[in-house]
N, C-alpha and C positions, 0 to 999 in steps of 0.2 A: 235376367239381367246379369251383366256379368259381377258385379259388383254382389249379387245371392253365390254365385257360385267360390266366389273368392272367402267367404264366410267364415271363419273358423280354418282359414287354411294358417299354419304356422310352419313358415321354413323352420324354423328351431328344432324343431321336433325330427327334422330326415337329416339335416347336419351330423354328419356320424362320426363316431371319434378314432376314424382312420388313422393311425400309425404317422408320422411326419420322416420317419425316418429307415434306410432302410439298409442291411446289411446281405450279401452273396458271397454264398463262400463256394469257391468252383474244388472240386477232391478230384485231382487229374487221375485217369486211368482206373479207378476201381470196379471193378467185375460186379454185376448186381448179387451175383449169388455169392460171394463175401459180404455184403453190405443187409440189404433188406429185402432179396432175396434168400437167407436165411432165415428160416423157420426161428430157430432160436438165437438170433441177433447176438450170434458168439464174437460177433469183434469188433462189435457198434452198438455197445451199452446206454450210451450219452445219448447216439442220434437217436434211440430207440426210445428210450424215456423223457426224451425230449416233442416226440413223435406222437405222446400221451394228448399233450397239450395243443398238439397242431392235427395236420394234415400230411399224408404220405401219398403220390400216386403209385400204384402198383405197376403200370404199365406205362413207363416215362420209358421215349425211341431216341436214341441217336440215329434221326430217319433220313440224315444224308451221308457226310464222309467220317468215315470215324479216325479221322488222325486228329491231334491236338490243333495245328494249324489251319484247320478248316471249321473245325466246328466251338473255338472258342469266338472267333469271328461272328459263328453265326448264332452263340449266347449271347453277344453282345448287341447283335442287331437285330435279333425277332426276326430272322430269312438266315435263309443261307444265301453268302454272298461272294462276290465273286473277290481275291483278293489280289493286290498287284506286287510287284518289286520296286523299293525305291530305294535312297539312298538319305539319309535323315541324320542332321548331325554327324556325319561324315561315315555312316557307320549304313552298310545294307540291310536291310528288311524290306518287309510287307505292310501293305497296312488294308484295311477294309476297304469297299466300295462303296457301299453302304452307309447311311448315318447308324451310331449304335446310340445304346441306349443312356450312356454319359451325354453324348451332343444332342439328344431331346432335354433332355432332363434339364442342364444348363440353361442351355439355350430356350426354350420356354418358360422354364419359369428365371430367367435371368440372374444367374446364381456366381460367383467366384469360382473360380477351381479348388478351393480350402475347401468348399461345400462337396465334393464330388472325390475322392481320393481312390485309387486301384493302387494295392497292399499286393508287393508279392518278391522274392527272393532276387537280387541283382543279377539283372539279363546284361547285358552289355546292350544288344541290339532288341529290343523292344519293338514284339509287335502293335501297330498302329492301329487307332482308329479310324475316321477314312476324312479324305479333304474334300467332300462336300461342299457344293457350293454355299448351302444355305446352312451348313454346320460347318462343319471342319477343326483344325487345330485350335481355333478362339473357343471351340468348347470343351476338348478333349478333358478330361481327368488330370489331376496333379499324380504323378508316376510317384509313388514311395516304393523303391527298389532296391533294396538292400537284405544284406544276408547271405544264408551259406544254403536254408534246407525250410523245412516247415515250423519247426521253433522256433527258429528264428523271426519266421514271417509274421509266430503271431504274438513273438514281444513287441515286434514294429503294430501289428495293431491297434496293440492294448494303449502302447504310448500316442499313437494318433488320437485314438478315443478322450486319451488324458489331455493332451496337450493341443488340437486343433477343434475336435469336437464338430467332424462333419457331418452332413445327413444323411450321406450315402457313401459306401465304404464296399468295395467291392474286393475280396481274396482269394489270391490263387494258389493253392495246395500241389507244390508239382512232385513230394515225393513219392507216393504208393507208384504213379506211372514209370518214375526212374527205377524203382526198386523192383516192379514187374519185370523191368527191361534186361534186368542184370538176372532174371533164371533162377535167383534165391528165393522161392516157395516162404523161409522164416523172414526173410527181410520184406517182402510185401506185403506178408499178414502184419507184421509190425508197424508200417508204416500206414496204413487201415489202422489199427487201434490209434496211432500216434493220432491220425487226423481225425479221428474219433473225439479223441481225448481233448484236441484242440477247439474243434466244435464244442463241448462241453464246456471250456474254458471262456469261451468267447459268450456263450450265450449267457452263462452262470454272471459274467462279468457286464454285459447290456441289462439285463434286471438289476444289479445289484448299482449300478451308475445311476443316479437321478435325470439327468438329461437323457439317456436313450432308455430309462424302465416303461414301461408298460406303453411306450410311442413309437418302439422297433420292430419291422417286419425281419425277420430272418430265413433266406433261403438256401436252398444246398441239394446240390446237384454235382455230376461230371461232366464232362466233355465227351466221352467215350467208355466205354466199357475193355474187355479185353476177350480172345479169342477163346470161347468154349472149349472141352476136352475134344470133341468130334472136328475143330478147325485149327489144331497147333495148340492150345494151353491157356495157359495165363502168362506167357510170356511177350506175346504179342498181340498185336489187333491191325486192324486197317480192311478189313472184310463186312460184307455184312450180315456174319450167323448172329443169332440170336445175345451170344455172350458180347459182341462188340456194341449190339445196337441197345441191347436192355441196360440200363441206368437209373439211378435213383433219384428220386424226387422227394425234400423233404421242405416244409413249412411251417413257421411258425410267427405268431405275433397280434396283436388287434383285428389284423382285420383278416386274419385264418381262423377257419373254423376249427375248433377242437378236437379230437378224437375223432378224427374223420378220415378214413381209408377209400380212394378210388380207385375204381377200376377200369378208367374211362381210359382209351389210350390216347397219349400226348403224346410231342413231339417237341424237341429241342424250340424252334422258335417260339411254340407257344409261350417260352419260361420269358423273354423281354417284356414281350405286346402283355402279358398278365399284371407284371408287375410296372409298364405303364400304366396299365389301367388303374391301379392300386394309386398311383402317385398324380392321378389325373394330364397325363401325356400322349397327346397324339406320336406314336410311332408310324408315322405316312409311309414309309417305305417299308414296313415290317408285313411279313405273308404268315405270320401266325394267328391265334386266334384265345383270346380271352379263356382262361379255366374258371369258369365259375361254379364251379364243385366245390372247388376250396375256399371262396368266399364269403366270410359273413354279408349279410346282405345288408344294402346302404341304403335301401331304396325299398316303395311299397311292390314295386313292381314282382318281386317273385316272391309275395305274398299273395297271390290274387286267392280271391274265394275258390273253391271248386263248386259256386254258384253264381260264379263274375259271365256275368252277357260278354264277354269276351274272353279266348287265351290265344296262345301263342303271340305272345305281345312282346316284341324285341325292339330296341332302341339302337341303331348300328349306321356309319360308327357312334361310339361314345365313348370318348371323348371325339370330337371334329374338329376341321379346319372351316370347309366349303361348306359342305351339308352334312344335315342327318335327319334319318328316315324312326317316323315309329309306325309299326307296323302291326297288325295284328288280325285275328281270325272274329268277325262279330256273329255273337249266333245267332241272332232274330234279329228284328227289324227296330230300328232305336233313332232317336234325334243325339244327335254328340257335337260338340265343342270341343274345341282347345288349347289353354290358356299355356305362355311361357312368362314365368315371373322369376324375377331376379330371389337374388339371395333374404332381401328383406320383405318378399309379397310383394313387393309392386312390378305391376303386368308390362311386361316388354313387348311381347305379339299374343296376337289371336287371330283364331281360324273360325271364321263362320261356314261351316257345314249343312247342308241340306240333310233333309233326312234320308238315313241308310236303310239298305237292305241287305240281309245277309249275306256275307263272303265275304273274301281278304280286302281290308283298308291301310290304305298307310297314307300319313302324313307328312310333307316334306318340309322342313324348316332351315331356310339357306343363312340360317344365323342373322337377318333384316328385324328390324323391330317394325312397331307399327306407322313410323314417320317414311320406314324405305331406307334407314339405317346399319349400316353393320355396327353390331354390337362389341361390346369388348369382352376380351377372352375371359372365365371366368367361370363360376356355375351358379346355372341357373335350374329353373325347374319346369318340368309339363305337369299338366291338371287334365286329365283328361275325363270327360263327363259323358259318360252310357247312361241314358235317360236320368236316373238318380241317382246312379252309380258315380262315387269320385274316385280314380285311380292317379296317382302321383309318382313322377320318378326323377331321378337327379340327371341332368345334362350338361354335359362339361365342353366348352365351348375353349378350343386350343388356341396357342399363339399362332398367327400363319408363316411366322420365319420370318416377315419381313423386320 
C-alpha cells in the first residue's frame, strides 16, 4: 500500500542547508601556471588557503575562444554563445544571444535587480546580457560600474554587501589581463597577488558579515588564460596551446566540498549550469553539464549501498521545465514503485510498475500530478522502492518562463 511505503519518510531530514547566496569573482587573463598551476602557490597565498576549505579543479579548459569578449559571455550563459552588435543607450556594444545566468536566476525565482548586482570597474559601453524573448533586459543584473582598477572594484563590493545586501553578486577583476597586455613581467605578477589579496578580502569579509556567513557560495575562475612560452609568452593569448586554454577553478561555501582536488576535466560552460544547479535553476539553453565532484551531496542518491539492487541512477534534467527522467541500471529481477511527494510528504504522483527484470529502466515524470495536473514549480521528492529497498532524491521542478 502506498501509505506502508510513505512510513517514516521525513522530507526534513534531505532539506539541505544549501548556501542562499552566491558570490563569482571572474580574475581576467591569468595564466594557470602563475595561479594553481604552481607547485608552491608563490602568488596566490589567499586563494590557496582558501582552497583548504573548498574544492580546486585541476583541469578547468577555456574549450572555446580564448579572448575576454567571447568567453565572459559564455561564463555567463553555460554555452558558448553567439554574440551580436547593438547600440544601447546611445553607446555601441555587444550583448549575448543567449539567456545568462542573471535572467534565469531573476527571472525564476522572480527576484528585483537589488537581488542580482555585476561589480566591476566603469566601462562606458558595457557588455550585455542578451534580449531574450522569454528573459531579456527585465532581468538583466543592476550594473555597479565604477572606478579606475581592481581596488577600486572591491571597495564598490564591500559597500554593496553593506549597503544593498544582495544574493548574488558577481565580479569582474580586469587588471592582471591589462597588465599582461602592457609586456611588464612585475606588473602582472602584481596584479595576480593584487587579485589574490582581494579574494582574500572579499572572502575573509562574507564570513565575517552575518547575512552572507556560512550561507555564501564563493567561485573563482578566469575567462582565459594567456599564451605559454612555446606560443608568444605571457603577453598575449587568443590561441589554443595549452597556457591560453588551462584556467583555474576555485570553490568554496556550504554546499562545496572541502579539501577536495579534481582531476576531472571541465569546461568554461560547465561553471553556469553548476552553479544553477546549486541555486536550483533550469539554465534551458545552457550545453554544459553539472560538476558533481565538487558537491556536498543533497540527496540519498549518491549514497546508494554498494549492495543497492540498482546503480547508475541518474535524475536529468534536474532541475526541469517539461520533463525529467530517472533512470537507472536494475540488477536482478524486483517489483518497484514510485512515489513524487511534495516538500511536506504528501504524494503528488505515482507510477504503478509491473514487475522488472534486469536492465536499464527509466522513469519519465512530465511534472502531472495524479488528477492530470501540472504542478507548481518548486521541490519536490522521488521514493523509489527496489523490492524493500527505499532510495530517495530531491527534484526541482523550474519556472517555465511564462
Amino acid at each position: 500500500m502506498i501509505v506502508s511505503l510513505l512510513v517514516g519518510f521525513n522530507t526534513s531530514v534531505l532539506l539541505s542547508q544549501n548556501a542562499d547566496k552566491t558570490m563569482i569573482i571572474i580574475i581576467d587573463g591569468a595564466r594557470y601556471s602563475e595561479t594553481f598551476g604552481d607547485p608552491e602557490h608563490t602568488h596566490i597565498p589567499n586563494m590557496y588557503s582558501i582552497s583548504q576549505e573548498g574544492s580546486i579543479i585541476d583541469n578547468f579548459y577555456n574549450d572555446g575562444i580564448t579572448y575576454t569578449s567571447r568567453a565572459i559571455p559564455a561564463l555567463w550563459c553555460g554555452t558558448w554563445t553567439e554574440v551580436r552588435d547593438t547600440v544601447y543607450n546611445g553607446n555601441s556594444t555587444n550583448h549575448a544571444v543567449k539567456p545568462t545566468l542573471f535572467e534565469y536566476y531573476r527571472q525564476q525565482k522572480n527576484l528585483p535587480s537589488s537581488e542580482c548586482y555585476y561589480v566591476l570597474k566603469y566601462i562606458e559601453s558595457l557588455w550585455l546580457p542578451s534580449f531574450d524573448d522569454g528573459y531579456g533586459p527585465e532581468y538583466w543584473p543592476e550594473f555597479h560600474s565604477v572606478g579606475e582598477n581592481d581596488n577600486d572594484v572591491a571597495n564598490h563590493v564591500q559597500f554593496v554587501m553593506d549597503n544593498v545586501k544582495p544574493h548574488f553578486i558577481w565580479v569582474y577583476l580586469a587588471d592582471v589581463d591589462h597588465a599582461g597586455h602592457s609586456s611588464n613581467w612585475n606588473e602582472y605578477i602584481h596584479t595576480i597577488q593584487n587579485a589574490d589579496s582581494i579574494v582574500g578580502v572579499l572572502w575573509d569579509k562574507v564570513q565575517a558579515d552575518p547575512f552572507y556567513a556560512n550561507t555564501t557560495n564563493l567561485f573563482v575562475t578566469n575567462d582565459h588564460g594567456r599564451h605559454d612560452n612555446q606560443h608568444g609568452g605571457f603577453t598575449g593569448h587568443g590561441c589554443n596551446c595549452e597556457g591560453c586554454r588551462h584556467i583555474q577553478f576555485l570553490a568554496v561555501g556550504p554546499d562545496i566540498k572541502s579539501g577536495n582536488i579534481s582531476t576531472k576535466t571541465r569546461n568554461i560552460p560547465d561553471f553556469a549550469v553548476t552553479i544553477s544547479h546549486i541555486l536550483e535553476l533550469d539554465p534551458e539553453q545552457s550545453t554544459g553539464n553539472v560538476m558533481m565532484e565538487i558537491l556536498n551531496s543533497t540527496s540519498i542518491e549518491s549514497n546508494i549501498s554498494s549492495h543497492s539492487q540498482i546503480s547508475n541512477l541518474k535524475v536529468h534534467p534536474n532541475p526541469f521545465k517539461k520533463e525529467t527522467h530517472i533512470s537507472f541500471e536494475l540488477n536482478k529481477c524486483a517489483d518497484i514503485s514510485v512515489r513524487i511527494m511534495d516538500v511536506n510528504g504528501k504524494e503528488t504522483r505515482s507510477f504503478e510498475i509491473p514487475p522488472q527484470t534486469p536492465g536499464f529502466k527509466e522513469i519519465n515524470w512530465r511534472g502531472i500530478n495524479n488528477l492530470g495536473q501540472n504542478i507548481k514549480p518548486g521541490v519536490y521528492y522521488y521514493l523509489l522502492v527496489v523490492n524493500n529497498e527505499k532510495i530517495v532524491g530531491k527534484l526541482v521542478k523550474a519556472s517555465n518562463g511564462q
